[in-house]
Backbone and ligand atoms as CSV (ligand in chain L), in Angstrom:
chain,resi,resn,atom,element,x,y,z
A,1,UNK,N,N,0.858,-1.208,0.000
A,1,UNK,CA,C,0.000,0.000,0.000
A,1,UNK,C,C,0.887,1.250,0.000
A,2,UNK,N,N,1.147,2.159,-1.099
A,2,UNK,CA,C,1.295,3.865,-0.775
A,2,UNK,C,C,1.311,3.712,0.121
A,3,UNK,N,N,2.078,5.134,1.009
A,3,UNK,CA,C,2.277,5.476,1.942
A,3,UNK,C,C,1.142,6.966,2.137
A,4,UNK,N,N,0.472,7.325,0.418
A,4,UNK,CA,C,-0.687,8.187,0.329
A,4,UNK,C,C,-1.914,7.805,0.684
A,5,UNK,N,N,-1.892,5.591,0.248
A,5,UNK,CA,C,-3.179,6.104,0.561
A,5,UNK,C,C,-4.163,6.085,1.979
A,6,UNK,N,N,-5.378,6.175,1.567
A,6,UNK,CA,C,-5.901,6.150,3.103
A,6,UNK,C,C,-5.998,7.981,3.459
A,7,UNK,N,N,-5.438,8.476,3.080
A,7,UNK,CA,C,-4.859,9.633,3.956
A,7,UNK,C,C,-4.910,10.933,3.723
A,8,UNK,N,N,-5.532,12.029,4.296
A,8,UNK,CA,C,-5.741,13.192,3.529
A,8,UNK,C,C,-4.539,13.986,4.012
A,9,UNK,N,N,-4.693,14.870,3.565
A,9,UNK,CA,C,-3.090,16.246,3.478
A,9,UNK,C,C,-4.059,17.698,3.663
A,10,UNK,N,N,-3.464,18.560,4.543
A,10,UNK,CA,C,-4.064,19.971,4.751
A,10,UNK,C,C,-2.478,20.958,4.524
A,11,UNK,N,N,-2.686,21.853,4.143
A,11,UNK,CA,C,-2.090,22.792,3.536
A,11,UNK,C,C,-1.154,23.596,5.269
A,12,UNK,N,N,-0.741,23.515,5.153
A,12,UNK,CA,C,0.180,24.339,6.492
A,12,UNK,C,C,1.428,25.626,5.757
A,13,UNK,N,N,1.960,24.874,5.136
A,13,UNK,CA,C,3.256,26.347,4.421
A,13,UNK,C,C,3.092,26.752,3.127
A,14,UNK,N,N,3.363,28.081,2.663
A,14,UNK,CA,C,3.051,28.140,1.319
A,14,UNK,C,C,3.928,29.339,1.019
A,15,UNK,N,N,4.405,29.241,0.030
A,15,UNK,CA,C,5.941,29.909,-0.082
A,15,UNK,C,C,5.743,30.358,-1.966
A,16,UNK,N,N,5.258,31.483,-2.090
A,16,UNK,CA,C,5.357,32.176,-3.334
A,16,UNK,C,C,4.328,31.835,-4.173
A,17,UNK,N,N,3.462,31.324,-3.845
A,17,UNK,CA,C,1.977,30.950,-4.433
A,17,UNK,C,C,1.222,32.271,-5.309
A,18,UNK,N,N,1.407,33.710,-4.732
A,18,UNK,CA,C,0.896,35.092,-5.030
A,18,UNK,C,C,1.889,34.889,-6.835
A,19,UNK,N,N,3.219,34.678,-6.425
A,19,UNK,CA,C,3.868,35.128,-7.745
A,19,UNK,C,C,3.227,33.918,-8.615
A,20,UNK,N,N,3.601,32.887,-8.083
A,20,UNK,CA,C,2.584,31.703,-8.998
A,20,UNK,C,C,1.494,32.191,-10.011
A,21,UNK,N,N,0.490,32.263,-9.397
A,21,UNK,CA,C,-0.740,32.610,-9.630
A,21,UNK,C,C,-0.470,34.184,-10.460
A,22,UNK,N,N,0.169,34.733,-10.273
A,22,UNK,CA,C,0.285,36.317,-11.152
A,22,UNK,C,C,0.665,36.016,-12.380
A,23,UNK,N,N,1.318,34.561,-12.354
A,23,UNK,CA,C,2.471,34.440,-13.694
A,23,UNK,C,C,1.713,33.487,-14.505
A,24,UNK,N,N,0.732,32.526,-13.984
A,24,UNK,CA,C,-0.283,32.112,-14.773
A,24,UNK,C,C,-1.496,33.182,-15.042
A,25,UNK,N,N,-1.474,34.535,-14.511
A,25,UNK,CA,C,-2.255,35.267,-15.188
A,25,UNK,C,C,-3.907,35.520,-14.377
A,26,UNK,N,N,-3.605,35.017,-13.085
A,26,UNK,CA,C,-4.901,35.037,-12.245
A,26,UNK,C,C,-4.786,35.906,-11.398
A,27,UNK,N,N,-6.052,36.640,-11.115
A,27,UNK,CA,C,-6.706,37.868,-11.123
A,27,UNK,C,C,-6.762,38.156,-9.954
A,28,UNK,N,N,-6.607,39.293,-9.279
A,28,UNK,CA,C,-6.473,40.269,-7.809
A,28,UNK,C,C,-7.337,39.041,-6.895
A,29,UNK,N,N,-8.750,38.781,-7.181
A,29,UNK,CA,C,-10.185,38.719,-6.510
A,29,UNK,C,C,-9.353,36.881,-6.130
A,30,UNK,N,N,-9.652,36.392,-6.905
A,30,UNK,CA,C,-9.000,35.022,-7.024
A,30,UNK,C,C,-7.882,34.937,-6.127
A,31,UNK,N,N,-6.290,35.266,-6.337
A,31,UNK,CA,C,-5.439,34.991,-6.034
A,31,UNK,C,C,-5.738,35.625,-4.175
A,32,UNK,N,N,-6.434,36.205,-4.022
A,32,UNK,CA,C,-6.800,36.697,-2.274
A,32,UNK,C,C,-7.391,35.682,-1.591
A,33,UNK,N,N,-8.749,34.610,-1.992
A,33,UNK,CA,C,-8.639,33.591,-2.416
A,33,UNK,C,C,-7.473,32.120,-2.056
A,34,UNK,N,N,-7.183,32.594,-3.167
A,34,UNK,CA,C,-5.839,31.478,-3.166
A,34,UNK,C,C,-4.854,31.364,-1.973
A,35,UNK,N,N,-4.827,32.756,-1.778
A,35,UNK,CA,C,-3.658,32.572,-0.182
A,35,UNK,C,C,-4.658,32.793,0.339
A,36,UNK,N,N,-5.582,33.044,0.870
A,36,UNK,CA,C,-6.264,32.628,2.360
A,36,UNK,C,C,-6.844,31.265,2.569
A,37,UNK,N,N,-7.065,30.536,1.409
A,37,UNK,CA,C,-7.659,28.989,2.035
A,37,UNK,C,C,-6.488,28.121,2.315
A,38,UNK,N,N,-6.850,27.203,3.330
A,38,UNK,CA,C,-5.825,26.310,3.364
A,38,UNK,C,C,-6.999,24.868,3.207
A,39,UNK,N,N,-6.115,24.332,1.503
A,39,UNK,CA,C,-7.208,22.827,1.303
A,39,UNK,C,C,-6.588,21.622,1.527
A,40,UNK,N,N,-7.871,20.834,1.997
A,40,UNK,CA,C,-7.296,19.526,2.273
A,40,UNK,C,C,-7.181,18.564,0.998
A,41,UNK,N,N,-6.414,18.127,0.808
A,41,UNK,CA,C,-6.311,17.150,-0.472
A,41,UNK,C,C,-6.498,15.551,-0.163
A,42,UNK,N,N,-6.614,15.236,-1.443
A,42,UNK,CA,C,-6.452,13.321,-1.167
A,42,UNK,C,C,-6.604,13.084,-2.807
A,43,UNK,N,N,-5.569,11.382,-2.659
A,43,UNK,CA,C,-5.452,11.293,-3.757
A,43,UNK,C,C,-6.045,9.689,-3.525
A,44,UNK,N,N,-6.804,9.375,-4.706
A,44,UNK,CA,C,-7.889,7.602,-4.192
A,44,UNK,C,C,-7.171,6.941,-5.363
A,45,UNK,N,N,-6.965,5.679,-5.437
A,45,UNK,CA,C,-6.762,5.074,-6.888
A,45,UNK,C,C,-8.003,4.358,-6.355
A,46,UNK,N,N,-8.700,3.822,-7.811
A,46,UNK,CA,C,-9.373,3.291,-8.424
A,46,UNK,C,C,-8.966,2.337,-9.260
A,47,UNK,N,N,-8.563,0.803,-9.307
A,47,UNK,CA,C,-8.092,0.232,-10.206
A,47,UNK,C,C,-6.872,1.031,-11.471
A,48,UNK,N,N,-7.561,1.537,-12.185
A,48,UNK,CA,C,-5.948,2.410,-13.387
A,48,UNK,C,C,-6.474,3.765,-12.979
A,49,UNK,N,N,-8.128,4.033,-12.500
A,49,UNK,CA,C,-8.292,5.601,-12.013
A,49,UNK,C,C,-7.511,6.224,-10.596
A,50,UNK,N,N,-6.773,7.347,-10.791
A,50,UNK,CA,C,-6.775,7.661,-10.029
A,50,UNK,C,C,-7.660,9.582,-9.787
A,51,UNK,N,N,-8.207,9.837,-9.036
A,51,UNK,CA,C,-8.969,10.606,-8.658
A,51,UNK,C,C,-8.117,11.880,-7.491
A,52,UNK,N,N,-7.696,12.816,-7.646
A,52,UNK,CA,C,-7.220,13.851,-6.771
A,52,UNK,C,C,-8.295,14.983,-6.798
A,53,UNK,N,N,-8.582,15.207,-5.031
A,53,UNK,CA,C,-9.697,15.714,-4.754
A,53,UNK,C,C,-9.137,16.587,-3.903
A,54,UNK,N,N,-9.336,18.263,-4.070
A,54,UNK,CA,C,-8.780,19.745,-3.283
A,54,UNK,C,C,-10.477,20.246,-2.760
A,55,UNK,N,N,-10.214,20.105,-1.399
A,55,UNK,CA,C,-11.660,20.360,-0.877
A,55,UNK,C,C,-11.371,21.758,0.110
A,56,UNK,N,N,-11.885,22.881,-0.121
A,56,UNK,CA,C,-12.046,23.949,0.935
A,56,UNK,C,C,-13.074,24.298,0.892
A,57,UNK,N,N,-12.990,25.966,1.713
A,57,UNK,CA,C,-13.948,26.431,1.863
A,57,UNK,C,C,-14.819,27.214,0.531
A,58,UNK,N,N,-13.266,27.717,-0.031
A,58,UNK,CA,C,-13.967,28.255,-1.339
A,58,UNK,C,C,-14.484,27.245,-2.390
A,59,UNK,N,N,-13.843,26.451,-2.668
A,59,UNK,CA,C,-14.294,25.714,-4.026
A,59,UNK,C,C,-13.784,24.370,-3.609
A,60,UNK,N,N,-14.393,23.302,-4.227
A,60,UNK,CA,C,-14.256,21.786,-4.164
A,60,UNK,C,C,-13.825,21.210,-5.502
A,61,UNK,N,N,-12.902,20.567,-5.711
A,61,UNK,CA,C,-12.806,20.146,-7.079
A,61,UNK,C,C,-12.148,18.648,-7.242
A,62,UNK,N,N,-12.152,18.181,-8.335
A,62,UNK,CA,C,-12.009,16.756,-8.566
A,62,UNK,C,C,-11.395,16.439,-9.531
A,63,UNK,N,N,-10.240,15.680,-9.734
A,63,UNK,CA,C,-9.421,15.525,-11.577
A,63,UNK,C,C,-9.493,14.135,-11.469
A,64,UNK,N,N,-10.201,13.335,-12.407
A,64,UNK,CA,C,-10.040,11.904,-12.392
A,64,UNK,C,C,-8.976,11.575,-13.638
A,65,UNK,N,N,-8.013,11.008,-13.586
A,65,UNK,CA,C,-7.128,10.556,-14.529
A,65,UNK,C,C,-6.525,9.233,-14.655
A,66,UNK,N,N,-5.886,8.715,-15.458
A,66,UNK,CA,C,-5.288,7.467,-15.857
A,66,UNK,C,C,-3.620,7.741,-16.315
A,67,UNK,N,N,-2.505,6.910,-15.105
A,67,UNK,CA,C,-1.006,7.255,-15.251
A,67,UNK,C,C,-0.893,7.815,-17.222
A,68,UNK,N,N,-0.271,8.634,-17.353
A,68,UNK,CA,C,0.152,8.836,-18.936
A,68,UNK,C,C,-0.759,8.983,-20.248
A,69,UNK,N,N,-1.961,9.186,-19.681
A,69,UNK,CA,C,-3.316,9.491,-20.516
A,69,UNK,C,C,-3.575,11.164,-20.067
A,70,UNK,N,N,-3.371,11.524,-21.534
A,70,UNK,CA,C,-3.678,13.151,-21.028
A,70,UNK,C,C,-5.500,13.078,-21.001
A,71,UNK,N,N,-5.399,14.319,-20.163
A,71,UNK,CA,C,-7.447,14.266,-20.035
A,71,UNK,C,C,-7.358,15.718,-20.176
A,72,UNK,N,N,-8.713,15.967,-20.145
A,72,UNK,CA,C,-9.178,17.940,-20.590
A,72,UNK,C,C,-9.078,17.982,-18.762
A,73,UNK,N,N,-8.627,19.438,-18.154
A,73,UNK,CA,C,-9.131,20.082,-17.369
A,73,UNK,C,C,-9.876,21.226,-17.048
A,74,UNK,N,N,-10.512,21.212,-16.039
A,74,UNK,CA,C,-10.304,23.194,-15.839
A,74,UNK,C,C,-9.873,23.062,-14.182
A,75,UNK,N,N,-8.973,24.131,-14.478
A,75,UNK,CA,C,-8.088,24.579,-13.215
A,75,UNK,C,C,-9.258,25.569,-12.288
A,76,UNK,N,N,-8.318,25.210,-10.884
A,76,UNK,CA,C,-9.074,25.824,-9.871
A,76,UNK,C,C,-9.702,27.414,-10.601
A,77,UNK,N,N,-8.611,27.961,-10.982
A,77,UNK,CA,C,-9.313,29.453,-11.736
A,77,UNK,C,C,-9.557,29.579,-12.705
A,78,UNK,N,N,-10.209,28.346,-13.300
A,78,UNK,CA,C,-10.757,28.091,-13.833
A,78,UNK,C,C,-10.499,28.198,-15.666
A,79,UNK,N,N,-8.971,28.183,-16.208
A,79,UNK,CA,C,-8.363,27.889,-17.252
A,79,UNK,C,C,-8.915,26.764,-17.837
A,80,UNK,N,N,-8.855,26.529,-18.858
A,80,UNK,CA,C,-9.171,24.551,-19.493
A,80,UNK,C,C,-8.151,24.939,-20.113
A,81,UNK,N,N,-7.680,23.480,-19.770
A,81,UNK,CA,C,-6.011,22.821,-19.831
A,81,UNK,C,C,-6.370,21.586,-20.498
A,82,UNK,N,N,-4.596,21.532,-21.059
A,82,UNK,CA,C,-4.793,19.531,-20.831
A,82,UNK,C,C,-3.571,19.381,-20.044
A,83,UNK,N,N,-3.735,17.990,-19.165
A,83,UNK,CA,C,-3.260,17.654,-18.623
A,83,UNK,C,C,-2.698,16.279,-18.674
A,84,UNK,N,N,-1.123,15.921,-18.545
A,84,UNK,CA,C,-0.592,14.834,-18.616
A,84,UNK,C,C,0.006,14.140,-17.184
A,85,UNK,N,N,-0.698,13.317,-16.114
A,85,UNK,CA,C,0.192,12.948,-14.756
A,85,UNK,C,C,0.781,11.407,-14.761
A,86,UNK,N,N,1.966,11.413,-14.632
A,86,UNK,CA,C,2.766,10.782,-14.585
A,86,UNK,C,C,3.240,10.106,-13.021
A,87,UNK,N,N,3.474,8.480,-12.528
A,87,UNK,CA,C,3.763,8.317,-11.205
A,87,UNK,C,C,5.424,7.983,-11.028
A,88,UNK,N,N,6.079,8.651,-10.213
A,88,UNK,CA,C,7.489,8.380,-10.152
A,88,UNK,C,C,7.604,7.226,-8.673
A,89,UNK,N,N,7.679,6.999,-8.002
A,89,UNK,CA,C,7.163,6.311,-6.817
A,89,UNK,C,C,6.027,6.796,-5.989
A,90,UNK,N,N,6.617,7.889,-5.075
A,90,UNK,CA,C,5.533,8.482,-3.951
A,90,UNK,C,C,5.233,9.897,-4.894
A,91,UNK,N,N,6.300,10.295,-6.477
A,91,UNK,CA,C,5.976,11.476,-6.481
A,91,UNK,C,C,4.698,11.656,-7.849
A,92,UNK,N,N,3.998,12.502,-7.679
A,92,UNK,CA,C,2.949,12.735,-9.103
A,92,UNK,C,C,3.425,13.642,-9.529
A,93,UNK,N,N,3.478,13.690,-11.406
A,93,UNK,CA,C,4.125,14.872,-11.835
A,93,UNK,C,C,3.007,14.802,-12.848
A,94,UNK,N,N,2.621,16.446,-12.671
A,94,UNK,CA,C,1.628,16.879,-13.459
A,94,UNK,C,C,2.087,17.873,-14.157
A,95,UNK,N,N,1.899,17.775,-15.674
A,95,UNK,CA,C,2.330,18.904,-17.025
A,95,UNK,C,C,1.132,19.198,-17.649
A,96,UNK,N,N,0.828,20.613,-17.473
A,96,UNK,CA,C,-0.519,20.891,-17.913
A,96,UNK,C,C,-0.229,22.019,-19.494
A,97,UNK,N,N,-0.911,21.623,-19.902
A,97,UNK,CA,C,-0.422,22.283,-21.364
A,97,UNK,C,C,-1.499,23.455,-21.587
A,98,UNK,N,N,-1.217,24.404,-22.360
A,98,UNK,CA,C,-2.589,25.130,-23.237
A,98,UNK,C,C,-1.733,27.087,-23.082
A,99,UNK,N,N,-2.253,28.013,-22.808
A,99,UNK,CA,C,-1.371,28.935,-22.866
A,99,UNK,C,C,-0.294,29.373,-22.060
A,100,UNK,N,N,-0.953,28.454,-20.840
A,100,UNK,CA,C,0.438,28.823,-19.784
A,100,UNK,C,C,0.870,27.537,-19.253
A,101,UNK,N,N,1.621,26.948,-19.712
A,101,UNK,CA,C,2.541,25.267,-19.671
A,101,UNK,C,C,2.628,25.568,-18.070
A,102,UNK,N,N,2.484,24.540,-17.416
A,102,UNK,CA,C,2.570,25.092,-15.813
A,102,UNK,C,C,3.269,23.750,-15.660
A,103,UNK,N,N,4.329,23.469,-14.558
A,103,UNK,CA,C,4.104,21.591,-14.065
A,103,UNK,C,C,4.324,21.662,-12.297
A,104,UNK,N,N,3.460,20.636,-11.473
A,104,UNK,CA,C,2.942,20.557,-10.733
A,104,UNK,C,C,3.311,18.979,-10.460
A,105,UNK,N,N,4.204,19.110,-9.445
A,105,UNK,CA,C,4.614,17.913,-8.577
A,105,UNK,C,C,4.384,17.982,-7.351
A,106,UNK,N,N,3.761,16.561,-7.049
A,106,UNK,CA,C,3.207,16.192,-5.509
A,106,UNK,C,C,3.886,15.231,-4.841
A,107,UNK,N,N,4.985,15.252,-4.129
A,107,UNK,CA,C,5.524,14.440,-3.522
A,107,UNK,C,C,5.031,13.696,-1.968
A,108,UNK,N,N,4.301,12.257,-2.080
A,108,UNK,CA,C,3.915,12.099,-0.847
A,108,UNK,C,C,5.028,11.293,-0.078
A,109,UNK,N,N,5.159,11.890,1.284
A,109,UNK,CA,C,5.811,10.758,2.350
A,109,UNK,C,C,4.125,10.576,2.863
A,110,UNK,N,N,4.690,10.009,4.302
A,110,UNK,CA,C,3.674,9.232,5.364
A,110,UNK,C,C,3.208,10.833,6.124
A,111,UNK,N,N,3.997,11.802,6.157
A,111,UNK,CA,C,3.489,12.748,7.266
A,111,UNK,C,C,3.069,13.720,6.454
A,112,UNK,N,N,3.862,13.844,5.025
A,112,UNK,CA,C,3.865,15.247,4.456
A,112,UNK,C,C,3.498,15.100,2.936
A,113,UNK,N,N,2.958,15.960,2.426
A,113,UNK,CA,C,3.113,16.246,1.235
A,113,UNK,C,C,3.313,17.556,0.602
A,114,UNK,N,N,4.750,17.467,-0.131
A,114,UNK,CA,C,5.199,18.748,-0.939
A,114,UNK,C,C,4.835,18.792,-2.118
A,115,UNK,N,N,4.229,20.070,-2.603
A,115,UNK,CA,C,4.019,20.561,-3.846
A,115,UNK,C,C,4.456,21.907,-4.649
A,116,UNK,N,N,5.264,21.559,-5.986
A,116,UNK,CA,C,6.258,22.287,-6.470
A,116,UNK,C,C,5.538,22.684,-7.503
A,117,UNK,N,N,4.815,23.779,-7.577
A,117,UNK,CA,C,4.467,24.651,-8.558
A,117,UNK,C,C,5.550,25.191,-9.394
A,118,UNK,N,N,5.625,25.168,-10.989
A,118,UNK,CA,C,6.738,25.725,-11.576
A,118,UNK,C,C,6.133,26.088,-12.898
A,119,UNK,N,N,6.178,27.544,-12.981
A,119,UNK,CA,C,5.773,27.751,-14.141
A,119,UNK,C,C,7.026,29.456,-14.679
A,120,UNK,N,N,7.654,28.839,-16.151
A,120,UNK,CA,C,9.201,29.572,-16.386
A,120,UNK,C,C,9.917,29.318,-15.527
A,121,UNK,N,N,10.264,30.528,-14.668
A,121,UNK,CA,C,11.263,30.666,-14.013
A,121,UNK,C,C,10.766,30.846,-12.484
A,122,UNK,N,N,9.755,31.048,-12.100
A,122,UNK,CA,C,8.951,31.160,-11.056
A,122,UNK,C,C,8.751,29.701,-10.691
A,123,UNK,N,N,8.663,29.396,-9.011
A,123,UNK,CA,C,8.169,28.417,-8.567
A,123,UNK,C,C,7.585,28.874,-7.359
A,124,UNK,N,N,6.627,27.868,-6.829
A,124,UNK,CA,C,5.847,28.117,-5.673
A,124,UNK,C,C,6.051,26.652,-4.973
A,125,UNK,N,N,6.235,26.530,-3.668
A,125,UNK,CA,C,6.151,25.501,-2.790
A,125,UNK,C,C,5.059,25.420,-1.771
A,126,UNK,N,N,4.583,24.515,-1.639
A,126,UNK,CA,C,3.864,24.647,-0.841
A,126,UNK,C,C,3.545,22.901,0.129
A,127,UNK,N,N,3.497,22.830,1.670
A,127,UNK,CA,C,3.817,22.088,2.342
A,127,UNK,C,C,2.432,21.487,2.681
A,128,UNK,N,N,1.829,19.996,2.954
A,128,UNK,CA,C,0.548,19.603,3.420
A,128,UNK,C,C,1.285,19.060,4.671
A,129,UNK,N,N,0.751,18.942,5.437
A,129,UNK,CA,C,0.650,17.738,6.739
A,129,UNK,C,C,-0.456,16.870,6.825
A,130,UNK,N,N,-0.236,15.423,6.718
A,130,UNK,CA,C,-1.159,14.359,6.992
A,130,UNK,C,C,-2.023,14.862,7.936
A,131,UNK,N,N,-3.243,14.308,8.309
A,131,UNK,CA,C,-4.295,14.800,8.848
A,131,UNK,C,C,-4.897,13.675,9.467
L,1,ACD,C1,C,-2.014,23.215,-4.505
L,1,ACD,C2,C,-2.026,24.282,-5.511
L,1,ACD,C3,C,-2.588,23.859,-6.811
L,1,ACD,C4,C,-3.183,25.067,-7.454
L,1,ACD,C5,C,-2.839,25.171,-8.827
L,1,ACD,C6,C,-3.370,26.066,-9.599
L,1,ACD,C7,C,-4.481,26.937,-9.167
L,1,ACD,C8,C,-4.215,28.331,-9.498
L,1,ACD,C9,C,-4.817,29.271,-8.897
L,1,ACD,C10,C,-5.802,29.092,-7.769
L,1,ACD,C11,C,-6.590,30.321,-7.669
L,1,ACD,C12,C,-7.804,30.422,-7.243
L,1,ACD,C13,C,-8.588,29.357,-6.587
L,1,ACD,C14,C,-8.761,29.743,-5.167
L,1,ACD,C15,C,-9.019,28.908,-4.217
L,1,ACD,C16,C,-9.330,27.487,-4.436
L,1,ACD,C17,C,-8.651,26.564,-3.501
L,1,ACD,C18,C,-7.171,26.806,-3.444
L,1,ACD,C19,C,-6.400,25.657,-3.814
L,1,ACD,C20,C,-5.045,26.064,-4.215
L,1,ACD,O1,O,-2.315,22.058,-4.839
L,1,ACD,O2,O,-1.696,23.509,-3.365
């Protein structure tokens, strides 16, 4: 068994998320938003589905995907993307394509999960703690 599953993740550190979000092009109202929620995540497999679910106060959302099968998205602020996620052991690497190429890695241990926003030259980190 993962050491993910079973297990949800809440948001505790967040380290440059404002520039993030400016550099994909999202908007004053939104990005105020963005740094004040802190969401809990979880990631379920389903036989080849796997399902990653960001639940707060503002918005709830859901990406169901299959390892190396790109699928359509729309992003929390609501862009439509496509998206390609890939599994390295504990880490998910997500490459989202369409006007602003963004990639988005989720590294789970047992206590923590880090996520490396990188879009150009800008990156955002941001820290979960098991829950
Ligand atoms: C994470 C961050 C993943 C977020 C990636 C892209 C979203 C870009 C902008 C979000 C802006 C507005 C949505 C506001 C709040 C919704 C909940 C916030 C979740 C980040 O996985 O940590």
């Amino acid at each position: 068994m993962a050491c993910w599953e079973g297990k949800k993740y809440k948001l505790d550190k967040s380290d440059n998320f404002d520039e993030y979000m400016k550099e994909l092009g999202v908007g004053l109202v939104l990005r105020k938003m963005g740094n004040s929620v802190n969401p809990t995540v979880e990631l379920v497999k389903d036989g080849d589905n796997y399902t990653f679910t960001t639940t707060s106060t503002f918005k709830t959302s859901a990406i169901t995907f299959k390892l190396g099968e790109e699928f359509d998205e729309e992003t929390l602020d609501g862009r439509k993307v496509k998206s390609v996620i890939t599994m390295d052991g504990n880490k998910l690497i997500q490459e989202q394509t369409g006007d602003k190429p963004t990639t988005i890695v989720r590294e789970f241990t047992a206590d923590e999960l880090i996520v490396t926003l990188t879009i150009g030259d800008i990156k955002s980190v941001r820290v979960y703690k098991a829950v």
